[in-house]
N, C-alpha and C positions, 0 to 999 in steps of 0.2 A: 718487277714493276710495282706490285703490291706495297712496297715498304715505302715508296716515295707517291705513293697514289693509294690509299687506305681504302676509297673507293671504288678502285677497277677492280672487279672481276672476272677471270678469263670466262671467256663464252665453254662452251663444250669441244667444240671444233679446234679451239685454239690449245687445252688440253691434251685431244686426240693428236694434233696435228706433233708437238713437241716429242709425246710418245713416241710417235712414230718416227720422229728424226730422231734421236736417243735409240731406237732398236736399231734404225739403217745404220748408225756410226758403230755401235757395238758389232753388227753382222759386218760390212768393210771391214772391220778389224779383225775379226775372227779368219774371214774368206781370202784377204790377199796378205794379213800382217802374223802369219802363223810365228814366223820367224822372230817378232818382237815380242809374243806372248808371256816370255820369260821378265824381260825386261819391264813391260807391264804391270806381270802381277808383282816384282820388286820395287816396284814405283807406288803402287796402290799399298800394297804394306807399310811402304814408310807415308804413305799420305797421309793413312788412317793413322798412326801413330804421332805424326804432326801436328793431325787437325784434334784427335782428344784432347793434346799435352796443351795448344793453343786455346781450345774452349776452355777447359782447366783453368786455366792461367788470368785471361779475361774477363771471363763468368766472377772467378775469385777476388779479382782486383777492385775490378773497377764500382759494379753496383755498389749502392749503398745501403738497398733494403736487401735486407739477408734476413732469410727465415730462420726460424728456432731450428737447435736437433732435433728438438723431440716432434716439431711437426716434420719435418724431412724424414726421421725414423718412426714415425709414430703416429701422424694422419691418412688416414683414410678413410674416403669423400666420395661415395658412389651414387649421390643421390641426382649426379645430372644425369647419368650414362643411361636412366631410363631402366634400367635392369634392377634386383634385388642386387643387396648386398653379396652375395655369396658368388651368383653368377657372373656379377661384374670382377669381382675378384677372379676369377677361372679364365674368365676369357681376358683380362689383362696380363696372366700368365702366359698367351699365347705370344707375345710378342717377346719375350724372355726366352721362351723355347726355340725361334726361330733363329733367335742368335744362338742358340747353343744348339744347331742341329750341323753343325760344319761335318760332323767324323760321318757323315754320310758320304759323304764327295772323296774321303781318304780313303775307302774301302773302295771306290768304284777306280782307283789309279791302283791299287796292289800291284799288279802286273806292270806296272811304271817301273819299281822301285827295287832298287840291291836293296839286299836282304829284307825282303818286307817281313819275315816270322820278328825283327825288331824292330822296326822304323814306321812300321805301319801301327802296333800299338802306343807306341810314342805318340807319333801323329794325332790319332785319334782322342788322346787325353790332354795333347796340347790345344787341339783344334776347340775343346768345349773350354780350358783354364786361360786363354789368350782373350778367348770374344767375352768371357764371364768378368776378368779385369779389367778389358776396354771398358765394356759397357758398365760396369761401376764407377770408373776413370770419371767416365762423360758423365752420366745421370746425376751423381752425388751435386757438382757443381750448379746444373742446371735447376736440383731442386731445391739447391740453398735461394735462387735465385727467382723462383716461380712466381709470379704474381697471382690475386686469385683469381681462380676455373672460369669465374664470370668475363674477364677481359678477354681471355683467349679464345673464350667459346663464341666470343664476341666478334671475331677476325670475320672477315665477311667473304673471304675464297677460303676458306674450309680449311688453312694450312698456320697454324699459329706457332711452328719452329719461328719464322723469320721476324716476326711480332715479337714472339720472347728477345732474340736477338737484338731487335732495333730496340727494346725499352731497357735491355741488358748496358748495350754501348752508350745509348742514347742520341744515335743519329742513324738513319739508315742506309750511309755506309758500310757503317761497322757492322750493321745486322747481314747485309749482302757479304761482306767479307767472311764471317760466318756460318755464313750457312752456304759459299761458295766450298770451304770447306767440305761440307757435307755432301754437299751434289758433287764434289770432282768425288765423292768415291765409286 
């Protein structure tokens, strides 16, 4: 709603409220659709692989302001995040890590798995080289594309993916379609 209303902000309630429908549909899924589970997670893998190649493609095309390489490779700007330089840097590492902590979940299936003394280390080096190229995939694009920190910071529900998006396509369809992407994963 935010992309076509710049000014709604959801309340708190209304946050809490989608949360919570968002956990009941996952838990339904989990409780009676064990049987589809398969077919799920080979649905979510090609989703996520869809929806990168699609940002990719979009992101690339269509804007017109494109940032330099050297500021995509080479800026860095901690002076909103409220923290020293060094800290802000550490703690923006966290979210880097969290995508690359999958070979935790491969080790807890071992006992799943024919022959896990090979398929389980596979796994586990796959599981950190797959999420490390996705999320190159997507980011690189995104920050040829970034407008500056001040616009974003500027979004007024706290969520400025869909904002990049809508000034990316330049209607906020296209931003909804994007960032629909994002939420089916």
């Amino acid at each position: 709603m935010t992309l076509w209303d710049e000014g709604y902000v959801p309340t708190a309630w209304q946050a809490i409220l989608m949360f919570w429908a968002v956990m009941l549909l996952h838990a339904l899924v989990n409780i009676s659709g064990s049987k589809y589970l398969d077919f799920i997670n080979n649905l979510a893998m090609y989703w996520i692989a869809t929806a990168v190649l699609v940002i990719l493609i979009v992101t690339s095309a269509i804007v017109d302001l494109k940032n330099e390489a050297s500021f995509v490779f080479g800026h860095y700007d901690a002076l909103v995040s409220g923290w020293p330089s060094g800290w802000a840097f550490f703690v923006g590492l966290l979210q880097a890590a969290y995508t690359l902590t999958g070979y935790g979940m491969v080790a807890a299936m071992c006992e799943e798995v024919q022959n896990p003394h090979l398929e389980i280390p596979r796994a586990m080096v796959l599981s950190v080289v797959g999420p490390g190229i996705t999320g190159i995939i997507y980011l690189l694009p995104v920050l040829f594309v970034l407008p500056p920190v001040e616009i974003l910071l500027a979004v007024k529900n706290g969520q400025p993916i869909g904002f990049l998006f809508k000034i990316v396509t330049g209607s906020a369809g296209g931003g909804f379609g994007l960032l629909l992407l994002l939420l089916g994963v």
